[in-house]
C-alpha positions as CSV (number, residue, x, y, z in Angstrom):
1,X,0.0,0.0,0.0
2,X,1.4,3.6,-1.1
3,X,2.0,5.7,1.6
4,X,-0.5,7.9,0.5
5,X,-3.3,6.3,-0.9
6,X,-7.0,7.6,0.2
7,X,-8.5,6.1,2.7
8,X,-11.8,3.9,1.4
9,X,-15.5,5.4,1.1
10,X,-17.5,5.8,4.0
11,X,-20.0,8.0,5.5
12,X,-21.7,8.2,9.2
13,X,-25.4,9.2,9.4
14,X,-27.0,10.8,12.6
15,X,-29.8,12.8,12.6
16,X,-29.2,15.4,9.7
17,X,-25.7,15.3,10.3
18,X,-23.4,13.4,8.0
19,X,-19.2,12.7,8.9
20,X,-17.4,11.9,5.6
21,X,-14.7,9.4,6.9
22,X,-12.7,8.9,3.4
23,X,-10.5,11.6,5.3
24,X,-9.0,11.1,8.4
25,X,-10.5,12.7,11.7
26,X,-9.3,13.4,15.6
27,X,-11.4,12.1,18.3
28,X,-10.2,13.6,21.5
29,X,-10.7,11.9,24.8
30,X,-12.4,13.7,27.5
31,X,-12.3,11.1,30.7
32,X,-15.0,12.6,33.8
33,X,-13.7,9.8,35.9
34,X,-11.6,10.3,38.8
35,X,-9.7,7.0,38.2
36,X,-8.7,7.0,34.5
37,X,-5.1,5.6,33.3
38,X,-3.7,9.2,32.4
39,X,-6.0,12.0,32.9
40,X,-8.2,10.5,35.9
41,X,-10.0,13.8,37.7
42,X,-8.7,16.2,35.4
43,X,-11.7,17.0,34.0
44,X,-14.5,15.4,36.5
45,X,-16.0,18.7,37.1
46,X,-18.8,20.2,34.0
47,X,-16.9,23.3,34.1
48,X,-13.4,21.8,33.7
49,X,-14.6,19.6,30.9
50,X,-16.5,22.1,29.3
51,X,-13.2,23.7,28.7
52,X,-11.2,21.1,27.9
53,X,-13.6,20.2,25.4
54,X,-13.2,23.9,23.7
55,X,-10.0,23.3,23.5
56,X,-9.8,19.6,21.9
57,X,-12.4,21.9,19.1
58,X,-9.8,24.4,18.6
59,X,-7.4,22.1,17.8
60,X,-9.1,20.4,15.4
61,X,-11.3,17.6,16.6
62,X,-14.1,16.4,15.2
63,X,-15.6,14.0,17.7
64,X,-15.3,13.9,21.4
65,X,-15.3,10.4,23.2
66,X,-17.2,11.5,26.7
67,X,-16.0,8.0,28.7
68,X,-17.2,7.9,32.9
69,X,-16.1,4.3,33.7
70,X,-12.5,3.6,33.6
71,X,-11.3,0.5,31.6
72,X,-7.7,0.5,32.1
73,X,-6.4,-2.7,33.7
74,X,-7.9,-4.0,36.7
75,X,-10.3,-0.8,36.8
76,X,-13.3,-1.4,39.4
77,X,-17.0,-1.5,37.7
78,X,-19.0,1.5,37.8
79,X,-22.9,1.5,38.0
80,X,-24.5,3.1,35.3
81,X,-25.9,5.7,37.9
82,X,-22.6,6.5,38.6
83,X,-21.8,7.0,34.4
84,X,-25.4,8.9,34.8
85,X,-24.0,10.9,36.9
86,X,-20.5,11.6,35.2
87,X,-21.7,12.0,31.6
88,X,-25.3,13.5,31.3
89,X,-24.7,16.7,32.9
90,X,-21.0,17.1,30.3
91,X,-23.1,16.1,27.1
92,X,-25.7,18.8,28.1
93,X,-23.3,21.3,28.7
94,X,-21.7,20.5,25.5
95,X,-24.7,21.1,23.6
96,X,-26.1,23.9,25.6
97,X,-22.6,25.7,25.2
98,X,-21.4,24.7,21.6
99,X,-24.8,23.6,19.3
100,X,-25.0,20.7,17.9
101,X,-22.1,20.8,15.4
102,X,-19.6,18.6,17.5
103,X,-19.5,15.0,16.8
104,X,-20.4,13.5,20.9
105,X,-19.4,10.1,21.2
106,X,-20.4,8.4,24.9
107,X,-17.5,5.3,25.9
108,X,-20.1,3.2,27.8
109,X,-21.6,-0.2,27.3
110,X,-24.3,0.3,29.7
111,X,-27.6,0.8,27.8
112,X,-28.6,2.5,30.3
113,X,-26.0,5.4,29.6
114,X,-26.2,5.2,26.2
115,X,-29.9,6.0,26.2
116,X,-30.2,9.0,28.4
117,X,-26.8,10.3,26.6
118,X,-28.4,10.1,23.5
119,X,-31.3,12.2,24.6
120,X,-29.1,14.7,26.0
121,X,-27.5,15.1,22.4
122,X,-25.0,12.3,22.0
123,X,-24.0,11.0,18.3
124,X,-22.1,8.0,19.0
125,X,-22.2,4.9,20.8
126,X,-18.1,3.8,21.0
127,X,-18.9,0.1,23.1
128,X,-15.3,-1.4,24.5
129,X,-17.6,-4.5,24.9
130,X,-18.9,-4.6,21.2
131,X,-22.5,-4.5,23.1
132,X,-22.1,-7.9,24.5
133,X,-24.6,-6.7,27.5
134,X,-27.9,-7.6,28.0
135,X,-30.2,-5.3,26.2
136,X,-27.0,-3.4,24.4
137,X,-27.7,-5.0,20.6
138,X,-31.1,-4.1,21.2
139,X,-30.8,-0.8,22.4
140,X,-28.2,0.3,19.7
141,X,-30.6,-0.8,17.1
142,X,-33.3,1.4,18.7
143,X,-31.3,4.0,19.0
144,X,-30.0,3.6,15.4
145,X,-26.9,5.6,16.5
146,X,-23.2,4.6,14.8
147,X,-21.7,2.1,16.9
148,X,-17.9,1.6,18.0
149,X,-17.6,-1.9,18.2
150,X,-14.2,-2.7,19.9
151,X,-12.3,-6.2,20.5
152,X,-11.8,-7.2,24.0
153,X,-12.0,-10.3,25.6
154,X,-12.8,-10.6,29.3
155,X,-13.3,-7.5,31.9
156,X,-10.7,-4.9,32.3
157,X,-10.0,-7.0,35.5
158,X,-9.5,-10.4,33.6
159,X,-8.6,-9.6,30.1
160,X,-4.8,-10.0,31.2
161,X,-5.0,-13.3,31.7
162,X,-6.3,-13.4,27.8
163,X,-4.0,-12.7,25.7
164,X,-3.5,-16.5,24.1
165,X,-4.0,-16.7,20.5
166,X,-3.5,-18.9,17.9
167,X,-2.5,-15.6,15.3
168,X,-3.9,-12.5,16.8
169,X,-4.5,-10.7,14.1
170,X,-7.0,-14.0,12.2
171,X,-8.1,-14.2,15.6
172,X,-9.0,-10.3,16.3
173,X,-10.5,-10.9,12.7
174,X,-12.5,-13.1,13.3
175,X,-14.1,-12.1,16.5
176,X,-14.7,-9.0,15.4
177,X,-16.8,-10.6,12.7
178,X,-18.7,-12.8,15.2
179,X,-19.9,-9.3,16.7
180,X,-20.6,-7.5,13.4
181,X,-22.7,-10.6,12.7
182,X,-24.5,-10.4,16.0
183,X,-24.9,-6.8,16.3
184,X,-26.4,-6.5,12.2
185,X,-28.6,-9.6,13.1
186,X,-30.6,-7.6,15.7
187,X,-31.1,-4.9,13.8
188,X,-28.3,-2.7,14.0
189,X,-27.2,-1.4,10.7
190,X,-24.2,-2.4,9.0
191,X,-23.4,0.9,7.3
192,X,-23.4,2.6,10.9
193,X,-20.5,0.4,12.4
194,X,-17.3,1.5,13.1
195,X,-15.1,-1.1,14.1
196,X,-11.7,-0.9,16.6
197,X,-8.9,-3.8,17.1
198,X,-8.4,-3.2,20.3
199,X,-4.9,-1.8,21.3
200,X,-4.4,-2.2,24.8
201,X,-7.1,-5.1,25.7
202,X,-6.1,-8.6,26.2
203,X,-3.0,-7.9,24.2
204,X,0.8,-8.1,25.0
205,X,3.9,-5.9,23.4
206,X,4.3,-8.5,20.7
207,X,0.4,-8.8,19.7
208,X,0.6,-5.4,19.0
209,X,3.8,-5.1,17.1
210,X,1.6,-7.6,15.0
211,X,-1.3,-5.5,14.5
212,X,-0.1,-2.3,14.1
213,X,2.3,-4.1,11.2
214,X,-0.4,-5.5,10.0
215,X,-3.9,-3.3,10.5
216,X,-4.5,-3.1,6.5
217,X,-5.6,-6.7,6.9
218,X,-9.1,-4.7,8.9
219,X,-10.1,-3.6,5.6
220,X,-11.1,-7.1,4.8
221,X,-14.4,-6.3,7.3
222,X,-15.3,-3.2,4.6
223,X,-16.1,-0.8,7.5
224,X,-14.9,1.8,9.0
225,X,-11.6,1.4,11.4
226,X,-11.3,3.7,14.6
227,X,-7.5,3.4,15.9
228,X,-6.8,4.3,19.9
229,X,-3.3,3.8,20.8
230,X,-3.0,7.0,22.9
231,X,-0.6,6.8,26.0
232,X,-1.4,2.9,26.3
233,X,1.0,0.7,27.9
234,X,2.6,-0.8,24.6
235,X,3.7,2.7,23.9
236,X,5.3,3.1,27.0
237,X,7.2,-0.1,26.8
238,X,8.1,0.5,23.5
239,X,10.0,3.6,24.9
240,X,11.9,1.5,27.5
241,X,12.9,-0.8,25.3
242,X,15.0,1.5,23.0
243,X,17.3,1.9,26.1
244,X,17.8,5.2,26.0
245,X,18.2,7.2,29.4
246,X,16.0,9.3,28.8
247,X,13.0,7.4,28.3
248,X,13.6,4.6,30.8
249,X,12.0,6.6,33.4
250,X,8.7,8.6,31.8
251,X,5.7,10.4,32.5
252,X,2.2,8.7,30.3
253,X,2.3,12.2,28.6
254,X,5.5,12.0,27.0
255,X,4.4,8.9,25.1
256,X,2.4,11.4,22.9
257,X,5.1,11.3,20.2
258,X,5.4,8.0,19.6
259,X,1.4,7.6,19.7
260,X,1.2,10.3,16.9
261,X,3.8,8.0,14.9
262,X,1.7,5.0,15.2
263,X,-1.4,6.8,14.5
264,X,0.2,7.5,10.7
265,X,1.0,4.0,10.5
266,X,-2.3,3.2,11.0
267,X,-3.7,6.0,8.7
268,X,-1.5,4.6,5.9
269,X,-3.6,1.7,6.9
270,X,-6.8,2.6,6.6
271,X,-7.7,4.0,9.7
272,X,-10.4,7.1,10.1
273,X,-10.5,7.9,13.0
274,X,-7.9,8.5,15.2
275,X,-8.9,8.6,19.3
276,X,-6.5,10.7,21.1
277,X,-5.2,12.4,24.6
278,X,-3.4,15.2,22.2
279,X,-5.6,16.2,20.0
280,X,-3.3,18.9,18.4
281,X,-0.2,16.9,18.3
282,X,-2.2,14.4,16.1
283,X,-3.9,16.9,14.1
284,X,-1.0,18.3,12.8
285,X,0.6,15.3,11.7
286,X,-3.2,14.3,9.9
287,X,-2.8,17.8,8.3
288,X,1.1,16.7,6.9
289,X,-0.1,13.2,5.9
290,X,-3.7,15.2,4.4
291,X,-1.8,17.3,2.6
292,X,0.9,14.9,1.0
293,X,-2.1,12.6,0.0
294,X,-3.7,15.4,-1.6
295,X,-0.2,16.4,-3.5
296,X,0.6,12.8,-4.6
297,X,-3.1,12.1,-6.4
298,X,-3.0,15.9,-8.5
């Protein structure tokens, strides 16, 4: 694959809005959870999210991932009064604040949350669980929202103990089919899914050299591919392991350059959508890669 080819045709539908993702777009991650891997209580307050959220738009994103349950590694459940609590009152503010033109996606799989964020003003359903709850298929096919469906096996407190596959990226594959399948089967509609392999659940440093070598093989599902690397432990040990002294010893944050490099690997891909801590560092390099695409086609 050139290094520049355009990305393949699609389109998202909500409401009367419509997101054209045969160009690449920033998702910026706004945690409200006091516990999250790299930003946890940062931005728990409406007021302190509200602005961070201002800021991720003035740097160029075009969706924001509202997430109130943690699932980093080990992370303790959260009721969904407690992601009640966390997201509606953001989402409202959002829409009260900056209209409608935002893209809001809600990280829950709680159909709970995803119902009441959706009448707040919420766009996007992005589902770490590829709606493997009771009543989430269901739901998302009411709701007739786009849908994140993500690859994870387990809970955030058991997928480390499953990371055995035969090849990971068949295997990602293929269960990522099984829940395209289930989720299209109950009525949710096939052009509205966005799938996401996973980076960071139930994986080790050598499942994801794989994968990030080889995401072009993703295009193979014909949909959409969102691609959230930022700040995640493979990152970090990835740093480490290039020995240098300077590096041996970091803060999550400083893995923000070498998430922007893997996010143009996996643009070169075929990713579209590119879920981020640093929404301006990534934009600019989607603006150099943008740009060169656009230069190498005249």
């Amino acid at each position: 694959m050139s290094l520049y080819t355009s990305l393949p045709q699609f389109d998202i539908h909500q409401g009367d809005k419509s997101l054209n993702l045969s160009k690449p777009h920033v998702m910026g991650i706004l945690n409200v959870t006091p516990d999250s891997f790299s930003d946890g209580g940062r931005f728990n307050s409406v007021d302190a999210a509200l602005e961070r959220c201002e800021q991720m738009i003035h740097e160029g994103a075009a969706i924001i991932d509202i997430g109130g349950e943690s699932t980093r590694p080990n992370a303790p459940a959260v009721s969904s009064d407690e992601e009640l609590h966390r997201v509606i009152p953001v989402v409202e503010a959002i829409r009260s604040r900056l209209g409608d033109s935002i893209w809001l996606s809600i990280d829950t799989s709680s159909p709970e949350v995803i119902r009441e964020a959706h009448a707040a003003g919420a766009d996007i359903w992005n589902d770490v669980r590829a709606l493997k709850r009771e009543g989430a298929v269901e739901m998302a096919a009411q709701l007739k929202l786009p849908v994140m469906l993500m690859h994870m096996r387990g809970e955030p407190d058991t997928m480390g103990s499953m990371t055995s596959y035969q090849n990971v990226i068949t295997d990602v594959l293929a269960e990522l089919k099984q829940s395209i399948e289930i989720a299209v089967a109950g009525g949710v509609a096939r052009e509205q899914l966005i799938i996401d392999p996973g980076f960071g659940f139930a994986k080790d440093y050598e499942h994801h050299c794989q994968l990030l070598t080889h995401l072009a093989a993703f295009q193979a599902l014909n949909l959409p591919l969102m691609f959230g690397i930022s700040r995640k432990r493979f990152l970090g040990e990835v740093l480490t392991r290039s020995a240098i002294p300077a590096w041996l010893d970091h803060k999550k944050v400083d893995r923000d350059a070498i998430g922007s490099a893997a996010a143009l690997l996996a643009v070169q891909q075929g990713a579209s959508i590119i879920r981020t801590h640093n929404v301006a560092m990534t934009g600019q390099m989607l603006a150099l890669w943008s740009q060169l695409t656009e230069y190498n086609q005249a």
